[in-house]
N, C-alpha and C positions, 0 to 999 in steps of 0.2 A: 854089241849084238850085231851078227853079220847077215845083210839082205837087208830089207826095205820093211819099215815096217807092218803094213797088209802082210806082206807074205808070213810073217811073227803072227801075227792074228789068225789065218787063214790057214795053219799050219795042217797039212793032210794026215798026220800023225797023231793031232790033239783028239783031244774026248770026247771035244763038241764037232759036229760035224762041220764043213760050212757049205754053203749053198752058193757062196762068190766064185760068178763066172769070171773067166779069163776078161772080155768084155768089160766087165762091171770093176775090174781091178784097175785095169788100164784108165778106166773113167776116172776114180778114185784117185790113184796118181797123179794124171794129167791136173785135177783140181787139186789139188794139194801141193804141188808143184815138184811131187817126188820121181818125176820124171826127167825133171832136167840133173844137168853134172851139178855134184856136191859144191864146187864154186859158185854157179848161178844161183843156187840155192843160197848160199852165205851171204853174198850178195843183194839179194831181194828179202831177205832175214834181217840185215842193216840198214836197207833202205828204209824196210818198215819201222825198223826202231826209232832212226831219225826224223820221220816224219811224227812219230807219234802212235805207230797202228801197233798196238800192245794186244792185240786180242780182243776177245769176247769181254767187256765188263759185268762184272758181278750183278748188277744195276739193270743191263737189257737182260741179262739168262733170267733174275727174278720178274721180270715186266711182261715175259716173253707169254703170252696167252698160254696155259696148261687147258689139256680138255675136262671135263668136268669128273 
């Protein structure tokens, strides 16, 4: 899949509209870290693995307070 993937989601051609400003994409990015080059990326991808940071567990997404 070629580009980022926001810009995949955000597609101005898709069915669904989208309301993500340029602003709010770059935010997006910046936190997800798809702003830096594909090696910093890989990089900070491995670091995590080796320290242990696997994601989200099953365990907090279920604990996570839902609203009523």
């Amino acid at each position: 899949m070629p580009g980022d993937p926001l810009s995949y989601l955000t597609d101005p051609g898709a069915d669904i509209p989208s309301r993500m400003t340029e602003e709010k994409m770059e935010l997006l990015l910046a936190y997800y870290g798809l702003d830096k080059p594909l090696s910093e990326q890989y990089i900070n991808y491995m670091v995590g693995i080796i320290r242990g940071d696997l994601g989200w567990s099953i365990s907090s997404i279920v604990a996570y307070p839902h609203p009523p």
